[in-house]
N, C-alpha and C positions, 0 to 999 in steps of 0.2 A: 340539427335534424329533428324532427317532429316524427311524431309516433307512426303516423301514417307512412309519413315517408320510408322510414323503417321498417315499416310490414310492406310497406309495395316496390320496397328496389331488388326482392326479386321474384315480383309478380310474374309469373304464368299469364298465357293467355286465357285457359282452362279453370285457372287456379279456383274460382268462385261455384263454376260449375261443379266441378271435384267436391270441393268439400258440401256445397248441396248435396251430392251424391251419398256422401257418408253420413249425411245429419239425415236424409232419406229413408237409409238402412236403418239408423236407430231407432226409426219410430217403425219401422216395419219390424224390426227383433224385438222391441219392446212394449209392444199393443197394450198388453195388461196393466205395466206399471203406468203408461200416459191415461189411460181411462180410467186409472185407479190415483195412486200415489201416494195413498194414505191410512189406510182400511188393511189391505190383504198383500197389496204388491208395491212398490218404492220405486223411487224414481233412483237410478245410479248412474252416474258418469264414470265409470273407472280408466286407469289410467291407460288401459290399452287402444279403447274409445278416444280416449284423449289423444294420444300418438298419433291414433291413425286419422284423425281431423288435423292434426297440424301439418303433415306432410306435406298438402301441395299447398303451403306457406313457404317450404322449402328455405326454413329458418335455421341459421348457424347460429346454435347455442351459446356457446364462447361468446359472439358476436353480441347478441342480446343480452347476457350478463355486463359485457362492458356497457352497452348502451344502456342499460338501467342505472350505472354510476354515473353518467354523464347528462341524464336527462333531467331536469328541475320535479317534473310529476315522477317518475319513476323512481327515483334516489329516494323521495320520501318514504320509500317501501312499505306502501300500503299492499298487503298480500292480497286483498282483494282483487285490486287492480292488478298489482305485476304479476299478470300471469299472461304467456305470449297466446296461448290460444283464444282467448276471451279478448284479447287486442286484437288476434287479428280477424274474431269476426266479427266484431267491431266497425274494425276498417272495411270488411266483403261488404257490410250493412251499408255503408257510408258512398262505397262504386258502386253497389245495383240496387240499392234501396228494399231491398227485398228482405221483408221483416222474420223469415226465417233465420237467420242469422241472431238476431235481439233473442228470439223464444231459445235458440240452445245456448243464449250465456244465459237466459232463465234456466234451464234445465240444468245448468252446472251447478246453478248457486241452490237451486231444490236438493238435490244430492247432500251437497255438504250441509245446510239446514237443518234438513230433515233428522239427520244423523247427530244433529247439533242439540236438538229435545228429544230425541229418540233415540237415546245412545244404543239400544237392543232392540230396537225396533218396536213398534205397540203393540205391548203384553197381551193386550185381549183386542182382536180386528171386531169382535162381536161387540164390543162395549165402546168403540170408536164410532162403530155405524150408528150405535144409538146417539150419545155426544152428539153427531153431525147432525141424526135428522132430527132429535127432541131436546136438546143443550145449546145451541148454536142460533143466536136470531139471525134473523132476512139477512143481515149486513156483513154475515162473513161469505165470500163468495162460491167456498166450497159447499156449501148446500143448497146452491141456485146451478152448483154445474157438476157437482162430484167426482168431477176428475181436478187435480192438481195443474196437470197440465194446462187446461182451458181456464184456469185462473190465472196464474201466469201468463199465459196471451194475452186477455182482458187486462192481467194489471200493464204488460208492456203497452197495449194498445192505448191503453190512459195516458199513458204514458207521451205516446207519439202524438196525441189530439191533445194533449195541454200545450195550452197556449204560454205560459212560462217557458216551456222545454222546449219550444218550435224553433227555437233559436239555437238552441244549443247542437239539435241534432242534427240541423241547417250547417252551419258553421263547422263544428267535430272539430274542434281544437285541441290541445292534449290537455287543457283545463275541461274543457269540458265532457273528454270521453275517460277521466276521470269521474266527475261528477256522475254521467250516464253509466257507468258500470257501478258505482258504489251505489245509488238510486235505488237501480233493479235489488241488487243484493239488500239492502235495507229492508225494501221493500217485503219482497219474498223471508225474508226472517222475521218482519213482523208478523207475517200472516202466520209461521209455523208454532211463532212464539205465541200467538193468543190461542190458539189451538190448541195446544199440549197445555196453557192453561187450563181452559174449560176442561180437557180431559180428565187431567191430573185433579181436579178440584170435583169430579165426578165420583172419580175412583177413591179418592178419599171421604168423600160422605157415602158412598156405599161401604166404605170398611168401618168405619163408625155408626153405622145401621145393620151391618152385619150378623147372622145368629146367633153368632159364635158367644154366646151370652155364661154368664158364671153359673146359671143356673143350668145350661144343657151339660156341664161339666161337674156340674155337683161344688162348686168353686163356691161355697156360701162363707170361705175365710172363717171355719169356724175353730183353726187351730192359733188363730189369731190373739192377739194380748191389747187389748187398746192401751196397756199402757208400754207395750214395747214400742219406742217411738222407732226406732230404726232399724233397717233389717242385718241379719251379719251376713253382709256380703259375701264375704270368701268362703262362709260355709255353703252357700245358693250355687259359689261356683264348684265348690267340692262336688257337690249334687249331680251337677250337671257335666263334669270332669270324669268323674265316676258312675254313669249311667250308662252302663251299655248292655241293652237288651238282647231279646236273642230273637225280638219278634217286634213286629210295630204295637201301637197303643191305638186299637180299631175304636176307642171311643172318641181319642182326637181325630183318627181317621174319617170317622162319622161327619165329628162338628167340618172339618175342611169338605167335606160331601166328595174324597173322592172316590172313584167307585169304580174307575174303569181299571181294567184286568193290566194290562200294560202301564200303566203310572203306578199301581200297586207296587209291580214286581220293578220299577226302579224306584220307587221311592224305597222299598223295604233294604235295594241293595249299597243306595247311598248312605242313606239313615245309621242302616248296621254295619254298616263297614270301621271294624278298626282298627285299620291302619292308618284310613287319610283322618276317621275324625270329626265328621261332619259337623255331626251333631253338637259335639262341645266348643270344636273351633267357633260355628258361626254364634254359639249358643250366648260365649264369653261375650263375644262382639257385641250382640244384646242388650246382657246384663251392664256392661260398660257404658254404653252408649246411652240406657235410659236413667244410671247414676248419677252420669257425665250433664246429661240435658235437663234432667226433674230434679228427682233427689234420691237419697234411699230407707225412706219412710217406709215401713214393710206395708202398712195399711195402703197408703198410697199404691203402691207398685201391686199391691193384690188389685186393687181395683184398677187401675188403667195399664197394666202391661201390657195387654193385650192389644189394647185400642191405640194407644202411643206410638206401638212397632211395627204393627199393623202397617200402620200410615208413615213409617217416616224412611226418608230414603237417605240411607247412609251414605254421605259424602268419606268413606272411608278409604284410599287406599288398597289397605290388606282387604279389606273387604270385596272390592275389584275382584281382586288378585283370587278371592275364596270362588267369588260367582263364577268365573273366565276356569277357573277347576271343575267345578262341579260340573258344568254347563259339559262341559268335553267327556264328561264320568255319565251325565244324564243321556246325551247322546250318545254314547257308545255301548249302554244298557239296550237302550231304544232300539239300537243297530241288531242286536243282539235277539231281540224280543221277536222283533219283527221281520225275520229272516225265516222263523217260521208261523207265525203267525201273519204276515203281511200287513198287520195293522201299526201305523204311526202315533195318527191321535196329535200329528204336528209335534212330535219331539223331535222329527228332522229337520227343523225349522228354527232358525234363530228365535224368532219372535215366540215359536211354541217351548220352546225349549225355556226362555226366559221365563213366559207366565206360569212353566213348572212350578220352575226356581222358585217365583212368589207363594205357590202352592206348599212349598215344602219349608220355606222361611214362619209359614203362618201354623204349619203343625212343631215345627220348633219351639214358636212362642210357646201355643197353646200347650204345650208340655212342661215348658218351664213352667209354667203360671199353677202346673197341677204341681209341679216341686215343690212350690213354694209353701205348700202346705204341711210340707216335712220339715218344716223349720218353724220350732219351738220361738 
């Protein structure tokens, strides 16, 4: 039995019109995220969405897992491919020709994507817009149409008019609606993937151009020894172990420029808080991490701690596990704040909440980096 065959023995008559019906709906609940999808609002497919587009496939689950052991494309388990909703509009495509069907297994594969270089969504929407319209030449498509979605059209609709693939979409073989669904998916992740490049390669030369200079912090390393070659690490961590103030430090406060009255009062109440720790948990992670990567040259580490940490994205674990804390600590300040004050400022926001996080990681450095100068 072939895949088609599979998704159509227990075709409806309705079956294609229904689920138009509910691909309809999405683009009418989700206006923002289709004319955006990359700047301010995201493209999602969630699972409930998901459900409710496969019903009048009226597909017995059991059924489908067996038939994925038994089918040559299927048993390969490519997750891309085995997934019965994306087969079966696949196969709607294949009975009405009607390229509505193509654009929402593009819109599935944007979801998971997007989330794939954006684990937290993008930190700054204002520094993305720029990226798109001053970083980005002619040839990436999202800055000749600025929605997500109308590139993904365009790239399916290449798609249909190449004459390579004319055959295959012709035909829809389970080889080749193999091919055609991994295609799209390739596709749509290269676009996401050269994108968060350029961003990413943005935001890092603006942290390396950054103010935050040795001189706006009086950092002129003059407790320095040129001939101490190495620093004593565990006393930098002692420092930073044992530093718990009773107030922030408004001259790093300054160098981070931030200013507004609600990020104040949570950053003063994550910072000081000790019980969870913030400040020294993430502080060690730091310290480790630029021992781990450079060296522990004191001279060295006086001069680029800053800029090093700035910029570098810790593939760590526990580190995770610190941001996914706080992030639920900075929103529930936020909650707090703005219950009477009614101002947010986007800490109810994943993505605002994240470019906090960055905000309170860079007054972390910049603190250490003033320790460092209590070490003989």
């Amino acid at each position: 039995m072939t895949i088609r065959e599979f998704i159509n023995k227990t075709k409806s008559k309705n079956r294609d019109a229904e689920v138009r019906k509910f691909i309809n709906d999405y683009y009418k609940n989700n206006v923002e995220a289709l004319t955006d999808g990359i700047v301010y609002n995201y493209i999602i497919i969630g699972n409930t969405v998901s459900e409710r587009m496969l019903q009048p496939y009226d597909m017995d689950m059991n059924e489908f897992k067996s038939f994925q052991k038994v089918n040559p494309i299927l048993k390969m388990g490519h997750k891309v491919v085995n997934n019965p909703l994306k087969l079966g509009l696949i196969t709607s495509y294949y009975d009405t020709k009607d390229k509505t069907f193509l654009d929402m297994i593009g819109l599935i594969e944007a979801g998971s994507k997007f989330y794939k270089y954006f684990q937290h969504g993008v930190s700054s929407p204002e520094k993305m817009k720029y990226v798109i319209e001053n970083k980005l030449s002619n040839k990436y498509l999202i800055k000749k149409h600025g929605s997500m979605f109308v590139v993904i059209q365009e790239q399916i609709q290449t798609m249909l008019d190449s004459p390579a693939l004319k055959e295959r979409f012709k035909r829809m073989n389970d080889q080749d609606i193999h091919y055609i669904i991994n295609r799209i998916s390739t596709t749509i992740n290269s676009t996401y993937k050269e994108i968060s490049k350029v961003y990413y390669k943005y935001i890092d030369e603006e942290v390396a151009s950054t103010v935050m200079t040795q001189s706006e912090l009086n950092l002129d390393g003059s407790k320095t020894s040129l001939s101490n070659n190495s620093i004593d690490v565990d006393n930098l961590k002692n420092l930073v172990i044992n530093y718990m103030p009773t107030n922030l430090d408004y001259e790093v406060l300054n160098v981070c420029k931030i200013k507004s009255p609600i990020k104040k009062f949570v950053m003063k109440k994550v910072i000081l808080d000790r019980e969870k720790k913030y400040f020294s948990r993430f502080g060690i992670k730091f310290i480790d991490y630029y021992v781990y990567k450079y060296n522990s040259d004191i001279v060295s580490m006086k001069k680029d701690f800053i800029p090093k940490l700035l910029s570098a994205r810790l593939n760590d674990p526990e580190v995770n596990k610190l941001i996914e804390e706080i992030s639920k600590d900075i929103r529930a300040y936020a909650e707090q704040y703005g219950q009477t004050s009614g101002e947010y400022e986007g800490l109810n926001t994943n993505a605002g909440i994240y470019a906090f996080y960055n905000e309170i990681k860079a007054y972390i450095i910049i603190k250490i980096r003033k320790l460092m100068n209590e070490i003989d």
